[in-house]
C-alpha positions as CSV (number, residue, x, y, z in Angstrom):
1,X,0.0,0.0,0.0
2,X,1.3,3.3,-0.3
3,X,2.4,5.1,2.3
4,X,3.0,9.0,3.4
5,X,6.7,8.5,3.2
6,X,6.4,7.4,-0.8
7,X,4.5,10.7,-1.6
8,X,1.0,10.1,0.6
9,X,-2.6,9.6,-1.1
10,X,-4.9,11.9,-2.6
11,X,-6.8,13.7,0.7
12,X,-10.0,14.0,-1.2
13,X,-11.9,12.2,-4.1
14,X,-12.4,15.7,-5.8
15,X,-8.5,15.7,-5.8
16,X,-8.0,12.3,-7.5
17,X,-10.6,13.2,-9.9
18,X,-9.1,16.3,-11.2
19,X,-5.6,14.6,-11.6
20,X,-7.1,12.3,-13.4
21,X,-8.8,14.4,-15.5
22,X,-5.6,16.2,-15.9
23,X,-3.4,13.1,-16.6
24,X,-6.5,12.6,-19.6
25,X,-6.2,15.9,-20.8
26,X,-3.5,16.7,-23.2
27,X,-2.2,18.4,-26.3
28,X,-4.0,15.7,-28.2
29,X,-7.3,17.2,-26.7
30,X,-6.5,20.9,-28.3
31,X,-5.0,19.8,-31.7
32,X,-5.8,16.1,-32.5
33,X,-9.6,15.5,-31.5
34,X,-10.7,19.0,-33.8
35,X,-9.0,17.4,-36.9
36,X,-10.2,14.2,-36.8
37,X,-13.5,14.9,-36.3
38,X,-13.0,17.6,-39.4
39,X,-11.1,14.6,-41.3
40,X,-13.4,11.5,-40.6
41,X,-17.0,13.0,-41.6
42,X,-17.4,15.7,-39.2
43,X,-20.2,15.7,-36.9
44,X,-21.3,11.7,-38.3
45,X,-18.0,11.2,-36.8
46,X,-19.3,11.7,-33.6
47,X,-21.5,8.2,-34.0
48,X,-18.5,6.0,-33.9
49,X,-17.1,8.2,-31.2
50,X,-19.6,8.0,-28.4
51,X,-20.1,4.4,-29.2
52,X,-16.2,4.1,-28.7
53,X,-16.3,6.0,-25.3
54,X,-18.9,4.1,-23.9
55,X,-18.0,0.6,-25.2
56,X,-14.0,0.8,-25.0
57,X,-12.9,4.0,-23.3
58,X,-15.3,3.8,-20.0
59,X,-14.8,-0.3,-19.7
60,X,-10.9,0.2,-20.0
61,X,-11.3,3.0,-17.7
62,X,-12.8,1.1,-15.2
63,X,-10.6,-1.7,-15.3
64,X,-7.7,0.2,-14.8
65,X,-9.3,2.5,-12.2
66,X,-10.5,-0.8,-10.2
67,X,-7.2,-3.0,-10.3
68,X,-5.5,0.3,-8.9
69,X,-8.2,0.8,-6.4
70,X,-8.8,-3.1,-5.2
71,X,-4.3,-3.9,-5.1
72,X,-3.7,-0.7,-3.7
73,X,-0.3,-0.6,-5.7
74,X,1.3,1.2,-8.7
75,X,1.1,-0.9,-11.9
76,X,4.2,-3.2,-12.3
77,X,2.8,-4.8,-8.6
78,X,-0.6,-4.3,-8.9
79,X,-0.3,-6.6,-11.9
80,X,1.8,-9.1,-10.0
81,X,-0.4,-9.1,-7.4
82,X,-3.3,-10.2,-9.9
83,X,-0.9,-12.1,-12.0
84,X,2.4,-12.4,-10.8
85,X,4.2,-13.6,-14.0
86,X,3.0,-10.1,-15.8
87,X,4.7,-7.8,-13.6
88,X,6.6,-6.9,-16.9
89,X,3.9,-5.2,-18.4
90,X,3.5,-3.0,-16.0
91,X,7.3,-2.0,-16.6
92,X,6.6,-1.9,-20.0
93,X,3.9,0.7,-19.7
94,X,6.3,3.0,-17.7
95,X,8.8,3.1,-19.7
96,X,6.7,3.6,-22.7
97,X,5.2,6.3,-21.0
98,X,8.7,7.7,-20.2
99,X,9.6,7.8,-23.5
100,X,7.2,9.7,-25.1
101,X,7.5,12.4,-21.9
102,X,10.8,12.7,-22.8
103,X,9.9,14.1,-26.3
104,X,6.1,15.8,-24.7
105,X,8.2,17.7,-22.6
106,X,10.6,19.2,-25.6
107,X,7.3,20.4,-27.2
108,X,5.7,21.9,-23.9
109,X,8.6,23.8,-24.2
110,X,8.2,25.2,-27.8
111,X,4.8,26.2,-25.9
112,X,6.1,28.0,-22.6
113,X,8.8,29.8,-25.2
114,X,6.0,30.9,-27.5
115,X,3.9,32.3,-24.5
116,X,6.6,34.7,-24.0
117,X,6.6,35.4,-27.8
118,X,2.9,36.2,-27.6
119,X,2.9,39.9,-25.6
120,X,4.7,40.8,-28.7
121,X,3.7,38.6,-31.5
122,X,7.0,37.8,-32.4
123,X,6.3,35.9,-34.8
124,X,5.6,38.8,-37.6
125,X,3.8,38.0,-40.6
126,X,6.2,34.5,-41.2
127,X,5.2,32.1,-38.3
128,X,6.9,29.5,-40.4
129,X,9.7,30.8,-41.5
130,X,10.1,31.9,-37.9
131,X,9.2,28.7,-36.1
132,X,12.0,27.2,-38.5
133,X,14.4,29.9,-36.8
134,X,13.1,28.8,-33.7
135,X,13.9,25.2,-33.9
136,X,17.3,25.9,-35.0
137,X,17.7,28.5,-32.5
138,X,19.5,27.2,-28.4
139,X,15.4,28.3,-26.8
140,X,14.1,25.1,-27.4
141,X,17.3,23.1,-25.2
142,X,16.6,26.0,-22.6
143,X,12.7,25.8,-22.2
144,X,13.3,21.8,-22.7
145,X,15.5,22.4,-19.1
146,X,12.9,24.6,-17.7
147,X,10.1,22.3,-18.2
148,X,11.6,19.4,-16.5
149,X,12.1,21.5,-14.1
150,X,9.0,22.4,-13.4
151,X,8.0,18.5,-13.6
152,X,10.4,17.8,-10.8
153,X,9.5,20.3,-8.2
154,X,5.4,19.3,-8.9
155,X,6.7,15.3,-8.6
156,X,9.3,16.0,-6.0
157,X,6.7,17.1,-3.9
158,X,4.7,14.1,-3.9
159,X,0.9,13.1,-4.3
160,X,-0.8,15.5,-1.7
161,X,1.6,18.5,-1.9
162,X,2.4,17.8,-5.4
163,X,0.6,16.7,-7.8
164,X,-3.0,17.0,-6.2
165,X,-2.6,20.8,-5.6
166,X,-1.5,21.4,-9.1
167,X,-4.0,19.9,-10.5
168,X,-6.6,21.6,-8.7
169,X,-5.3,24.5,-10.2
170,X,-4.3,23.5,-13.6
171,X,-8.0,21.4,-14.5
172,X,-10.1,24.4,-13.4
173,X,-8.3,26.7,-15.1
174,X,-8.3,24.6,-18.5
175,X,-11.8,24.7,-18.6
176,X,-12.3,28.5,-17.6
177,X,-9.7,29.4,-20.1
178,X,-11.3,27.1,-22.6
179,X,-14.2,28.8,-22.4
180,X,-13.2,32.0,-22.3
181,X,-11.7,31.3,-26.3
182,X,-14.7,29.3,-27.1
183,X,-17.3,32.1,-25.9
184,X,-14.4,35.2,-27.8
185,X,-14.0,33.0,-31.1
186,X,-17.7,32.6,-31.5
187,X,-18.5,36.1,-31.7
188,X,-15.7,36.7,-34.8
189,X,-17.1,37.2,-38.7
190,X,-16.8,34.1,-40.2
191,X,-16.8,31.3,-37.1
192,X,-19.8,29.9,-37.9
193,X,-18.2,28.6,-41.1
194,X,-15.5,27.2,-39.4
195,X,-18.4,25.6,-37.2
196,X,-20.0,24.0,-40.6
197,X,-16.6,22.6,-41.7
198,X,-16.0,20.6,-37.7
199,X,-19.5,19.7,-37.2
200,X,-21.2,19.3,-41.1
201,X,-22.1,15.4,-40.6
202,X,-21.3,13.3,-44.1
203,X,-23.4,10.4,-43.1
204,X,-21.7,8.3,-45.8
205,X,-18.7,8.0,-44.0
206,X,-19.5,5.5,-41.7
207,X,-19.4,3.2,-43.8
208,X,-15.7,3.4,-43.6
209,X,-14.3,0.9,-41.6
210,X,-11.0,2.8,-40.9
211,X,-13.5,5.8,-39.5
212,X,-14.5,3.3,-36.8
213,X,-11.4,2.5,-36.2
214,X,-9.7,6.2,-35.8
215,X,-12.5,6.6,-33.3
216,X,-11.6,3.7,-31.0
217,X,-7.5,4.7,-31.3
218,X,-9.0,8.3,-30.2
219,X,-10.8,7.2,-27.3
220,X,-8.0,5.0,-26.0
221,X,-5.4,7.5,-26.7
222,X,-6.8,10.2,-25.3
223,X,-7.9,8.9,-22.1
224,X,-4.5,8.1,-21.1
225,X,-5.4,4.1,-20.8
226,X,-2.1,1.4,-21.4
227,X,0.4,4.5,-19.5
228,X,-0.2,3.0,-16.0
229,X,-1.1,6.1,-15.1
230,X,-4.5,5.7,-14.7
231,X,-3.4,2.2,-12.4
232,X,-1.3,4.3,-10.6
233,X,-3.1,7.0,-9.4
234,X,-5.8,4.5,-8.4
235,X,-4.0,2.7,-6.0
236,X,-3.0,6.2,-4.2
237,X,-7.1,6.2,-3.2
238,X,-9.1,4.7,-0.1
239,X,-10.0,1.2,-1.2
240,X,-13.7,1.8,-1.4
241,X,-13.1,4.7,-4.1
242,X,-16.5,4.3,-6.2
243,X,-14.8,3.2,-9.5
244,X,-17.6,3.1,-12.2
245,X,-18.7,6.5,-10.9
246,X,-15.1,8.2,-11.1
247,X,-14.0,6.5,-14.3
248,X,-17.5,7.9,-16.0
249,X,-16.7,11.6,-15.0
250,X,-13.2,11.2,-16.5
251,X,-14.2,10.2,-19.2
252,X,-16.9,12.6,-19.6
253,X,-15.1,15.1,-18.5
254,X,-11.8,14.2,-21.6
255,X,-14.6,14.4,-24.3
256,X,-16.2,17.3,-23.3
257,X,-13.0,19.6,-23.0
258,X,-11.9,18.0,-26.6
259,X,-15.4,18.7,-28.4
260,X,-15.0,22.6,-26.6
261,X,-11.4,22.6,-28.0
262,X,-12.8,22.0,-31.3
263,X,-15.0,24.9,-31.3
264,X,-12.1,27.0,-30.1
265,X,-10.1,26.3,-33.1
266,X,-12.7,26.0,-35.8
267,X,-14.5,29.3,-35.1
268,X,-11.1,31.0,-34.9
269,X,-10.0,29.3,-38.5
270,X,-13.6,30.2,-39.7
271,X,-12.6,33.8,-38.8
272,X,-9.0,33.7,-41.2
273,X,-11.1,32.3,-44.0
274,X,-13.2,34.7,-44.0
275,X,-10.6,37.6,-43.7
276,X,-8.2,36.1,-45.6
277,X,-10.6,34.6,-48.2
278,X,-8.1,31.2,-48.2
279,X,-11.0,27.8,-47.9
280,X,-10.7,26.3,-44.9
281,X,-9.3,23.6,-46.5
282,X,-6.1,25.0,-47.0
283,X,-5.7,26.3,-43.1
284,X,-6.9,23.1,-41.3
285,X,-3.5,20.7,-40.2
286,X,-2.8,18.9,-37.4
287,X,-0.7,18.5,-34.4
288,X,2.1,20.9,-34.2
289,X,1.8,22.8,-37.4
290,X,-1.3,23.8,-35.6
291,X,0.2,25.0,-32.9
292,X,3.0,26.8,-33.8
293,X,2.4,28.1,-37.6
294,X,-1.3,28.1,-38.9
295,X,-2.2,29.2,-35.3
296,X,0.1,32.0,-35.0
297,X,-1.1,33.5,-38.8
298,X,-4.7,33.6,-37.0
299,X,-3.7,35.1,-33.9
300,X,-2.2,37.6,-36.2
301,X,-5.9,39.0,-37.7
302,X,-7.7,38.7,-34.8
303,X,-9.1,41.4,-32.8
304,X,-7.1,41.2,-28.8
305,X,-4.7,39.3,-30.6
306,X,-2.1,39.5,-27.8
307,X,-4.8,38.2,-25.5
308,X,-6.0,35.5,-27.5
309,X,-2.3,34.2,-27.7
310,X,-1.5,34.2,-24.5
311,X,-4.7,32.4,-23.5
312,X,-3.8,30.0,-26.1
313,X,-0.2,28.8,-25.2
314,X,-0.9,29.0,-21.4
315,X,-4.2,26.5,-22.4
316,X,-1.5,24.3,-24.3
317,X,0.9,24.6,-20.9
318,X,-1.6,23.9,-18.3
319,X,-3.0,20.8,-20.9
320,X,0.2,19.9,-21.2
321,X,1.7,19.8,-17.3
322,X,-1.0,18.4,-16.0
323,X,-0.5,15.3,-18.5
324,X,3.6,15.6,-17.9
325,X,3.4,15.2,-14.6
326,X,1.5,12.1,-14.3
327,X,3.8,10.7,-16.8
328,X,7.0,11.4,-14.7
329,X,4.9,10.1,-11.4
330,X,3.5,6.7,-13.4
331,X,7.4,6.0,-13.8
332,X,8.3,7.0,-10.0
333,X,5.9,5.6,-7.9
334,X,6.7,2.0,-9.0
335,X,10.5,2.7,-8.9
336,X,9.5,4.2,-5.2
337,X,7.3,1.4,-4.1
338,X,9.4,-1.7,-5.1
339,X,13.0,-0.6,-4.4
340,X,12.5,1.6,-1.0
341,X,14.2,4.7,-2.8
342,X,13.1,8.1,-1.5
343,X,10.7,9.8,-3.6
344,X,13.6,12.9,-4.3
345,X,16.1,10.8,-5.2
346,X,14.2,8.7,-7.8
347,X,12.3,12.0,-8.7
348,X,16.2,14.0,-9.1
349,X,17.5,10.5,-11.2
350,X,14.5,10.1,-13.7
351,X,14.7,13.8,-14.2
352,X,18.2,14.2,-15.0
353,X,17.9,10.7,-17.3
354,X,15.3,12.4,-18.9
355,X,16.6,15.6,-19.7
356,X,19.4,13.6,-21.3
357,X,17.0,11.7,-23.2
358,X,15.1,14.7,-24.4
359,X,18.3,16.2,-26.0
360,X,18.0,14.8,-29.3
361,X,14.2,15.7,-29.5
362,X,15.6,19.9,-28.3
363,X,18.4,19.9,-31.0
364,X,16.1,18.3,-34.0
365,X,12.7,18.2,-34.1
366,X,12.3,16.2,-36.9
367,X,12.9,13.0,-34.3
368,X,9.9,13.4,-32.5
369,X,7.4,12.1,-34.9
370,X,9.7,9.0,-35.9
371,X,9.6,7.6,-32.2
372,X,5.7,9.1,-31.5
373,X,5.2,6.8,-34.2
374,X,7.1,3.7,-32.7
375,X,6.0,4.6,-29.1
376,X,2.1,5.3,-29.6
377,X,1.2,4.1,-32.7
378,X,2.7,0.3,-32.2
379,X,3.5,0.5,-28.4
380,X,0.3,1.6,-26.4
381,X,-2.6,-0.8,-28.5
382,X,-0.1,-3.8,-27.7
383,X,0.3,-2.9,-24.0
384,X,-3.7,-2.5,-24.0
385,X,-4.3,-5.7,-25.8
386,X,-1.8,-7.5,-23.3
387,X,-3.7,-5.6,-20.7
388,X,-6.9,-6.8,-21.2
389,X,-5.7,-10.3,-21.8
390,X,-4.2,-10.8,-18.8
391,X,-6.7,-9.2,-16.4
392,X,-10.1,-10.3,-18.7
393,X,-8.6,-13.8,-19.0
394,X,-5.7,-15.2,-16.5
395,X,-6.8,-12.8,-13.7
396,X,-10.8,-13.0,-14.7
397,X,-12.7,-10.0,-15.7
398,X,-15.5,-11.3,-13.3
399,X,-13.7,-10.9,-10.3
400,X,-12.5,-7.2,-11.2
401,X,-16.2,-6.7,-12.0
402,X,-17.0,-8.1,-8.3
403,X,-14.9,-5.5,-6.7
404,X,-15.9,-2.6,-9.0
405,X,-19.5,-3.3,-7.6
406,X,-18.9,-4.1,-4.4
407,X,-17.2,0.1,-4.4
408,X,-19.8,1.3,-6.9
409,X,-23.1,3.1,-6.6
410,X,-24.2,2.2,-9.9
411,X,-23.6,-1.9,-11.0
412,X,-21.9,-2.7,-14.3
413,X,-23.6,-6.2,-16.0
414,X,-21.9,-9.2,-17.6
415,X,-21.7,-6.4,-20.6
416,X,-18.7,-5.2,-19.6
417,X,-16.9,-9.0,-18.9
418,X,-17.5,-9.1,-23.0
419,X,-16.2,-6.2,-23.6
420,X,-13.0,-6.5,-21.6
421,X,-12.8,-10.1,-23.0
422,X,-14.2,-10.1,-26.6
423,X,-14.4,-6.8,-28.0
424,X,-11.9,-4.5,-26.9
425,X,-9.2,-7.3,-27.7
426,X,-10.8,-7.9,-31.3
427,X,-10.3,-4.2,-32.0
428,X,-7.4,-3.8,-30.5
429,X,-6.3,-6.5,-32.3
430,X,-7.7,-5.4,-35.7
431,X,-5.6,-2.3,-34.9
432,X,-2.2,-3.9,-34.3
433,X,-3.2,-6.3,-37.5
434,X,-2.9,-3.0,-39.9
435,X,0.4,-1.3,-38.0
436,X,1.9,-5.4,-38.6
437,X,0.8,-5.0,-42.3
438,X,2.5,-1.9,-42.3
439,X,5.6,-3.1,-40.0
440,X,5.5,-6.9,-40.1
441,X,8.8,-7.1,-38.0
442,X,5.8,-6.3,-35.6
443,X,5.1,-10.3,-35.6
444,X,8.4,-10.8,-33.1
445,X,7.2,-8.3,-30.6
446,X,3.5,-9.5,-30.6
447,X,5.0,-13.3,-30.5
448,X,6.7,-12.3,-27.8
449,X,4.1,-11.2,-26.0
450,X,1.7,-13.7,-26.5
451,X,4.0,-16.3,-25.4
452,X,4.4,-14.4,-22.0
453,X,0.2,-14.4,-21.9
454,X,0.2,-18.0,-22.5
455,X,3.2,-19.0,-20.1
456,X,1.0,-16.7,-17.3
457,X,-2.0,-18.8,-18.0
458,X,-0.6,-22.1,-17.7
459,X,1.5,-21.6,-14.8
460,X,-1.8,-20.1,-12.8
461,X,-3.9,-23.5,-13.9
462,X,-1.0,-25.9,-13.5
């Protein structure tokens, strides 16, 4: 169990919640959802999407929320303790997890640098000429340092003083800042276009299997499920934490801030194309050419244009700490709890390792979307398949469903035992399927792991 020396436990259930919510919410929220849903038939891609969330994304939720909550450990032991020949997957996750905040924290960085930019719009009338400048430029290595920083003295701190606190102040604030650009973009010429073009359903999509399936990767992604995190900051709760309850809000809570996100952004584009008289078309992209070079251009024509920046990058810092920092803990608290170390010194070691990691990610960009690709694309839905196989069929998904509601106001049915044992594998398993068609040295790593799932059912029945 985890104990005030490792870091203590989160004092109220409002507190876990939030750093949940926070751990969900990430860049991904402000600059991936909007352009999918633009990409895969606009509003009709909302269909697949719910369906996902309430099928997938609240199930996996749950399970991950209730092994936390019923071993009372951080992942690599809370799965031993369920299935003690998996610890290893539970390693897996965490370093997984550490690797991509090694490169997450390198582009928070481009974010805090570009706040500063933003009371004077430094930029000019060439955001990409200028954020090529940038990159080459020795800010990104010193706003790198400054990030991991700020993750260590958050971490260092522990859960109560730490990470709690923060997020009580970073969540709120996402939504009231969120808000704030949703309620100023709506009342600019030309957002209700940029409204047609996010929410417009084309009905005829659906019947695109690979729409279906961007809608279950977005749901598992963006709830932060196969990190450990999740696991982690579950077992830092009371034992009778109500699991189906909490994991609903968080997940409620992840898709609402990403569907206001959306409106942010797509009034706001709305707004160029209709002073600018370029389609919509032509300004829509995704992920960090978002960010930092079609954004900028906007912030340029708009009316309180400083304000609107500065709003922006500190929504993309708060969004993006909140998620850092339960990276660096999900890595931590197991290190913590199985070797005795002291919270500061594994804290002080991870951070320094990863500010040696991040180095190549500070000094050439162009790495970062090479290893996302390795780390998230191929690694998370093969830790969430191995996931679900291990607790829906060595453990038993009908004793996890036991606990959940013996804690729970509300009872889940023998629906979610098939999803946690049929469905979420089949998709997840369709998913992994492509990314080997794509990858087919793929087949070692997935034999590999099947044969650990096999050897961990047959030495719990022999």
């Amino acid at each position: 169990m985890v104990t005030k020396s490792m870091g203590g436990g989160w004092t109220t259930r409002t507190g876990f919640i939030l750093a949940a919510i926070g751990a969900a919410i990430g860049l991904g929220n402000i600059w991936r959802f909007p352009y999918m849903v633009y990409e895969n038939g606009g509003g009709a891609f909302l269909v697949p999407y719910f369906l996902a969330l309430f099928l997938i994304g609240i199930p996996m939720m749950m399970l991950e929320l209730g092994v936390g909550g019923k071993t009372g450990a951080t992942t690599p032991l809370a799965i031993k303790k369920t299935v003690r020949e998996s610890e290893f997957l539970g390693w897996w996750a965490a370093i997984n997890g550490f690797i991509v905040l090694t490169y997450y924290i390198v582009i928070l960085g481009w974010a805090l640098s570009y706040l500063g930019y933003s009371f004077t719009l430094a930029w000019g009338r060439e955001p990409n000429l200028f954020f090529g400048q940038f990159l080459g430029s020795y800010y990104p290595l010193i706003a790198m340092l400054i990030v991991w920083a700020i993750n260590f003295i958050i971490v260092r701190a522990g859960v109560e003083d730490g990470l709690e606190k923060t997020n009580k102040f970073f969540v709120p604030a996402l939504w009231i800042i969120v808000i704030m650009m949703v309620v100023g973009s709506l009342t600019l010429e030309g957002a209700s276009s940029g409204l047609r073009w996010y929410l417009k359903p084309d009905f005829s999509s659906l019947l695109d299997p690979n729409i279906w399936m961007n809608a279950c990767g977005q749901v598992f992604f963006s709830l932060s499920l196969a990190f450990g995190t999740m696991i982690t900051y579950a077992s830092y709760q009371p034992k009778n934490s109500d699991v189906a309850k909490n994991a609903s809000i968080i997940a409620l809570a992840n898709c609402g801030f990403s569907l206001l996100a959306g409106f942010a952004i797509f009034s706001t584009l709305g707004h160029m194309s209709f002073v600018s008289g370029m389609p919509i078309t032509d300004l829509i992209e995704e992920g960090t050419a978002l960010a930092f070079i079609t954004f900028p251009a906007v912030l340029n024509i708009l009316p309180f244009s400083i304000i609107f920046s500065i709003l922006f990058f500190i929504l993309l810092i708060f969004a993006g700490l909140s998620s850092s920092v339960s990276l660096l803990e999900t890595t931590a608290g197991p290190i913590i709890e199985k070797f005795n170390m002291s919270r500061e010194k594994t804290v002080l070691i991870l951070t320094l390792v990863g500010c040696l990691m991040s180095l190549p990610f500070a000094l050439s960009a162009g790495n970062i979307g090479f290893v996302d690709e390795i780390v998230s694309t191929y690694g998370l839905p093969l830790i969430g398949f191995a996931e679900v196989m291990i607790f829906g069929w060595v453990y038993g998904a009908n004793k996890l469903r036991s606990y959940i509601n013996e804690v729970s106001d509300f009872k889940i049915g023998r629906w979610w035992t098939w999803m946690i044992k049929i469905v979420i594998p089949v998709v997840l398993g369709y998913g992994i399927l492509g990314n080997i068609l794509k990858q087919p040295g793929l087949v070692i790593v997935l034999v590999i792991i099947l044969a650990a799932i096999l050897a961990s059912i047959n030495s719990r029945f022999s």
